[in-house]
BATI-170228 format. One record per residue (C-alpha): x, y, z. Coordinates in nm, 4 decimals, always signed. Layout:
residues N
px / py / pz
X / Y / Z;
...
***
This chain:
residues 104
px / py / pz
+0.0000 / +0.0000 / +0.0000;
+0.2424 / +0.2424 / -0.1165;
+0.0298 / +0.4212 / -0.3806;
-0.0521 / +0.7452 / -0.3111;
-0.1421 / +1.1162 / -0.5067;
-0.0266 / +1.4404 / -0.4705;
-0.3808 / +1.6446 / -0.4867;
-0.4271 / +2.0117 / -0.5508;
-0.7019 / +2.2035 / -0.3194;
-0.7052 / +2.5973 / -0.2502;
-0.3987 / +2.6662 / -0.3890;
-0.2117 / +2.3961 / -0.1570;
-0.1040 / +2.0464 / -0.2469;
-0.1830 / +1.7782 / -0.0170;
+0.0296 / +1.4055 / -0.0874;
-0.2672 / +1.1228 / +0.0419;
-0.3623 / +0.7727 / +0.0187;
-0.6197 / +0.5978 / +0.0621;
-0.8341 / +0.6054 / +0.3912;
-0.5723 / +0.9392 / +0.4879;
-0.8187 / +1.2515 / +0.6484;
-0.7293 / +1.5665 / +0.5451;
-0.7832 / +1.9152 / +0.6836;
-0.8435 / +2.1913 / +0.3291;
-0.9283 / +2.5248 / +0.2866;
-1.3606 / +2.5194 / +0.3820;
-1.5310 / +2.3619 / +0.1038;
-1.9125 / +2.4534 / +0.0327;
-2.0211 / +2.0590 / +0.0332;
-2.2014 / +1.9131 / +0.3437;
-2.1073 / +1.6690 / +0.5474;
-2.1380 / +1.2895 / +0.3771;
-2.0934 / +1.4394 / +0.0128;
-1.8283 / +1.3513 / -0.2503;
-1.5156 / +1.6019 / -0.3696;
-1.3163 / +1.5255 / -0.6440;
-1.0113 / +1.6633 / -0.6627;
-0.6911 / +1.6319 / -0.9621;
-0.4024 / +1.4764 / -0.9274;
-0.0807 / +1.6436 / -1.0204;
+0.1299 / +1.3058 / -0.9763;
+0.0688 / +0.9598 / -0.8714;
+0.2518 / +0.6437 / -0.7792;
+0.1090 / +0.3120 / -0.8260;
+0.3313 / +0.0267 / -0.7692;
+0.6926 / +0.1346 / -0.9284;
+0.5125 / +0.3198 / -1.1993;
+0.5295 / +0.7072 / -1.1412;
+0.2891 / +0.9218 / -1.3578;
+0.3841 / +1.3160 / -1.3459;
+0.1121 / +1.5835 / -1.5020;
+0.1861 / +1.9204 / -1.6162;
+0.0267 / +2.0789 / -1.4299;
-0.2670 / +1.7597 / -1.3349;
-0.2728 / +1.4530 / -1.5315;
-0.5613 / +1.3891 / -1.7226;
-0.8413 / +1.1025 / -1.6881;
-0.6915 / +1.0371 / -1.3158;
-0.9025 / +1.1689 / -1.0202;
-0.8621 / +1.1264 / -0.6187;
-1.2308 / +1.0948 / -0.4674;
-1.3275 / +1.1678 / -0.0738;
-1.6040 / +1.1929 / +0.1793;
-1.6764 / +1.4956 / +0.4135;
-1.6290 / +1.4009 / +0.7608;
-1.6650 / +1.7562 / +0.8700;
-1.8081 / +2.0043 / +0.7279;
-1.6681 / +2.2765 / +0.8872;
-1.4010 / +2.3371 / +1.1319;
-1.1894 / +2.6192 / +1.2817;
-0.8178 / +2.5692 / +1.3102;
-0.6057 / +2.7158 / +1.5896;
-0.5910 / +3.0608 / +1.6299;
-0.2958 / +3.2858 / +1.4892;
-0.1651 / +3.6012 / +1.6261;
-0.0307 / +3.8988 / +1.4687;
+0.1065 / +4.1536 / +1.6608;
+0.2331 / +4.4685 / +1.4970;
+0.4135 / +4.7481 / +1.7883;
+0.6249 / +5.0327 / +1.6919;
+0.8538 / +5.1189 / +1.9235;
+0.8434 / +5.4526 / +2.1236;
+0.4875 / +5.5697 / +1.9541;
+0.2864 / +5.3367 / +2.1956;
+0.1334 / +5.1944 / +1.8987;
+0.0353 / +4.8808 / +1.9037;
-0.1936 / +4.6338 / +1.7335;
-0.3200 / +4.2708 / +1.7990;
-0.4710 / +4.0672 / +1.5685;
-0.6419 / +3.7077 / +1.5570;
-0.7057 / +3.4785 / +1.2757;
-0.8910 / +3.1715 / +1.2946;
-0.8633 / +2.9686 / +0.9231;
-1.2117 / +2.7798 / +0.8720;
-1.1588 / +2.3807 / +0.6818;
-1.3316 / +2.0615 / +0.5601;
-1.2013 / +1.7460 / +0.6675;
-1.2167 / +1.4826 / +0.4341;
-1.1288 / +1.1286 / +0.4149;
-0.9913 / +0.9815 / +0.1204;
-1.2031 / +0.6967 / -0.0656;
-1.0447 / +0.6154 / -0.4557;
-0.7482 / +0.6988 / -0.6086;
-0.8282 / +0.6460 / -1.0026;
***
């Protein structure tokens, strides 16, 4: 079980297999629906395919296990010295989690 994909989602890449659960940028599909995402490369076996920039007729299906989520929060802080300004700023990224079904 050493075949795996390199998918493309938001503007990210994400290498899975099958039954892997991944955490991507908040998709609008609910919970129990397919995705189907492209796959940029793949490796079945020895054989290594390569696309430029997906390959075509190849697709990596999934499930939503959660339809939304919020990820830990991030802090920005901006200060400038000796003007006692200051500025603090939190970010919480929302995501799907999906669990990988078919690699095809």
């Amino acid at each position: 079980m050493n075949d795996y994909a390199v998918i493309i989602s938001g503007s990210k890449q994400y290498k899975v297999s099958i039954g892997d659960t991944i955490k991507t940028e908040k998709l609008n599909v609910e919970k129990g629906g397919e995705v189907i995402f492209s796959a940029s490369m793949t490796k079945k076996g020895d054989a290594i395919t390569i696309g430029s920039p997906i390959i075509e007729n190849t697709n990596v299906k999934g499930i939503v296990v959660k339809e939304e989520g919020k990820a830990k929060k991030v802090i920005a802080f901006k200060m400038k010295r000796r003007k006692g300004e200051r500025k603090k700023i939190g970010h919480r990224q929302r995501f799907s989690e999906i669990k990988i079904t078919e690699i095809s």
